[in-house]
Structure formats: structure tokens, C-alpha cells
C-alpha positions as CSV (number, residue, x, y, z in Angstrom):
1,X,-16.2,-2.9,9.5
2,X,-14.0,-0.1,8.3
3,X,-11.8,-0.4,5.0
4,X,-7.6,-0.3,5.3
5,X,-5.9,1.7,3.2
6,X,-2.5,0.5,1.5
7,X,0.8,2.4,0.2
8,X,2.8,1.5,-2.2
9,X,5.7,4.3,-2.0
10,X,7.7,5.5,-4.1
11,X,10.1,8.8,-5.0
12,X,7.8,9.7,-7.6
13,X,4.6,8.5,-6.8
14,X,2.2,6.8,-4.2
15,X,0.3,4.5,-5.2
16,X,-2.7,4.0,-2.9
17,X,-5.4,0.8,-2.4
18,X,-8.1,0.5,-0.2
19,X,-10.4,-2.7,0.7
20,X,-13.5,-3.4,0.8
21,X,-15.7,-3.1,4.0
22,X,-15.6,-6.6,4.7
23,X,-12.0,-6.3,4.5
24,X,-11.7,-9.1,2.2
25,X,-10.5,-7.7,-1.0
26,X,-8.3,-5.1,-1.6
27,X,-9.2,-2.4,-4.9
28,X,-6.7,0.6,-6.2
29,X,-8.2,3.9,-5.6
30,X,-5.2,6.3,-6.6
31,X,-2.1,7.5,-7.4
32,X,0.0,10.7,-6.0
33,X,2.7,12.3,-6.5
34,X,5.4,11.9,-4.0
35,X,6.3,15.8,-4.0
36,X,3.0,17.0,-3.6
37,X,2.8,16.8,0.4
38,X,1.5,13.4,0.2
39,X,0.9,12.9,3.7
40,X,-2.2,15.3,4.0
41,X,-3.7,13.8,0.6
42,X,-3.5,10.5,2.5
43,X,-4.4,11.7,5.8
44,X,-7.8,12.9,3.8
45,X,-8.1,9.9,2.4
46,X,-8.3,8.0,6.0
47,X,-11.2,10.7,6.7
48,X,-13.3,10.7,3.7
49,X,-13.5,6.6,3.4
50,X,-13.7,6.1,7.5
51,X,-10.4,3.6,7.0
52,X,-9.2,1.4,10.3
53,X,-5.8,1.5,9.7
54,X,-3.2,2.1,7.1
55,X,-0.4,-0.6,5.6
56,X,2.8,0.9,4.1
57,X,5.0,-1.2,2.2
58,X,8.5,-1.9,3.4
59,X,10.9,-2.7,0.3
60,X,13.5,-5.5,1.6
61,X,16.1,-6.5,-0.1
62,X,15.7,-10.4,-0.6
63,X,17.8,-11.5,2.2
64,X,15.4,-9.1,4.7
65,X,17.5,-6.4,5.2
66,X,16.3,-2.6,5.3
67,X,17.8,-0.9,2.3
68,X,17.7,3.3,1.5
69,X,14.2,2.7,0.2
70,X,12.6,1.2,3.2
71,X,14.1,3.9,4.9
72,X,12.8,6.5,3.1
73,X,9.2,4.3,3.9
74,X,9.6,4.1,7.5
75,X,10.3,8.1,7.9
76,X,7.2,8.5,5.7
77,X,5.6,6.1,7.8
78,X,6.5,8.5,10.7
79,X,5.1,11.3,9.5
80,X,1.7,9.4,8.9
81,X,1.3,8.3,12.6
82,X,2.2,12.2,13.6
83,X,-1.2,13.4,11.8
84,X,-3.7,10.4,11.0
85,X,-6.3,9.0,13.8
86,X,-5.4,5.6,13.1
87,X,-2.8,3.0,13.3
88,X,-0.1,3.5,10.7
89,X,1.6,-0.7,10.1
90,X,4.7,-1.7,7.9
91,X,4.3,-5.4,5.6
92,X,7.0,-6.6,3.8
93,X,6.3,-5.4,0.0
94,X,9.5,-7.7,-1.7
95,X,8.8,-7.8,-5.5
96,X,5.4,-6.3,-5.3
97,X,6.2,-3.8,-7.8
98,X,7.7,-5.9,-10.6
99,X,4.6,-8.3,-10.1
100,X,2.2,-5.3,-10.7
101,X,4.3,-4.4,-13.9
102,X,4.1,-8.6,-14.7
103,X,0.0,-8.3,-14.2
104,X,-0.1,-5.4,-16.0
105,X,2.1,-6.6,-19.1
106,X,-0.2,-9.9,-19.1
107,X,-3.4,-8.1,-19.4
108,X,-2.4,-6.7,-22.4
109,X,-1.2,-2.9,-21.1
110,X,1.5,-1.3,-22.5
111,X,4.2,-0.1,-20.0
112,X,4.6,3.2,-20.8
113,X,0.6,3.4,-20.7
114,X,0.5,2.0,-16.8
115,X,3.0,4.7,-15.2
116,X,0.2,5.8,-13.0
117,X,-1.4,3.2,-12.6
118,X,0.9,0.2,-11.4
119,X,1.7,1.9,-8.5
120,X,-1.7,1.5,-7.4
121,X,-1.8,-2.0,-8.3
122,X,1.2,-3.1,-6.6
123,X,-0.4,-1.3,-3.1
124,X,-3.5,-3.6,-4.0
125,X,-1.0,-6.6,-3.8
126,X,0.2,-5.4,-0.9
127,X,-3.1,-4.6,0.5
128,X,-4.4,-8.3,-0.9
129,X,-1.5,-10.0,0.7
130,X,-2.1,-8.0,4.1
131,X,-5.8,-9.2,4.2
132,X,-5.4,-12.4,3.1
133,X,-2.7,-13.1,6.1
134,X,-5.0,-11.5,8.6
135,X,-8.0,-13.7,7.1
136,X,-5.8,-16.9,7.4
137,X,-4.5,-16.2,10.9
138,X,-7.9,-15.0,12.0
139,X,-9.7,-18.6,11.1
140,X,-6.5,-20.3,12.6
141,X,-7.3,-18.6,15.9
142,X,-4.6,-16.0,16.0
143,X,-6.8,-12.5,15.3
């Protein structure tokens, strides 16, 4: 199996996880900067790892509505499926980056120490949460 690759987006930076080949568990792989034409570092990404399909995180607000930042998501999202070979999907990403700042604070890292690096963690819980829905839904029949 191929891996998927997951986003985590933000203004500043995108954080990026990928999974394993079993698609099983997700791992973070790298942060970039958002003003850095991040499309074509992710679109070599998708080449150099051989990934399926890509899952960008949509930030809703708690009652499920699409906010500025999901829509800022959804046009990157756009500009993804224009270039890359494979399937570009959305997931719901609600609270995924103040969990990867509560793991992170819990394993003993100081805050200011993680900048780079909790982006990446918060698109492995995205990524984690992806793949552990497909795992479910696929042993219930529904993959």
C-alpha cells in the first residue's frame, strides 16, 4: 500500500504527517513555512514517498461551521488538486492543535521549544484520526 500524507495548515506554517505503508499509523515528517510556496514542497512530497492520497485539515468552529480559517484550507486545498496526481480530502481537524500543544506540554517540552514541531504533531492526529476511522469503517464493512 501506499502511505497518506496529512496537513495541518496554518498562516505561518504547515505541518505535514505521513503514515506508514500499512496505513496504520500516522508519523510527523515536517514542517513548512506557509509563505514559501508550500504547494510544490508538498506536491514533492506526494512524489518522493509514492503517497495515495492527501488529508487537509478543516478547522470548524465547534458548532460545524466553516470559519475564515477553513477557508483559507479549502482554497489551499484547491490549489493542491490543481498540481498533485492524487486525491486531495478535507477531515474535520476541531481542537487538533491545542491537543498537539497538550501532548507536547505533557511530555515534558517547553512551548516555545515545539514552534516547529507541533504543527507536525497535530497533522499526525489528524492523520491518526483519519486512519483509524477508515480502519474502523473498513472492518465494519463500509471500505
Amino acid at each position: 500500500m501506499n502511505r497518506i500524507l496529512a496537513l495541518d495548515f496554518g498562516r505561518a506554517r504547515i505541518g505535514l504527517a505521513i503514515s506508514d505503508e500499512l496505513q496504520l499509523l500516522a508519523h510527523p515528517l515536517e514542517t513548512i513555512p506557509a509563505k514559501e510556496r508550500p504547494e510544490l514542497r508538498v506536491a514533492k512530497v506526494v512524489r518522493d514517498k509514492n503517497v495515495d492520497h492527501v488529508v487537509a485539515g478543516i478547522p470548524r468552529h465547534m458548532n460545524g461551521q466553516i470559519g475564515t480559517a477553513a477557508t483559507e484550507v479549502l482554497d489551499f486545498v484547491e490549489k493542491l488538486r490543481a498540481i498533485l496526481p492524487c486525491p486531495v480530502v478535507t477531515w474535520d481537524e476541531r481542537l487538533t492543535t491545542v491537543a498537539a500543544h497538550r501532548a507536547l506540554r505533557d511530555a515534558g517540552k517547553k512551548t516555545r521549544h515545539t514552534r516547529g514541531y507541533v504543527d507536525q504533531v497535530a497533522a499526525q492526529m489528524i492523520l491518526q484520526s483519519y486512519l483509524d476511522r477508515r480502519a474502523h469503517e473498513k472492518s465494519a464493512g463500509g471500505w
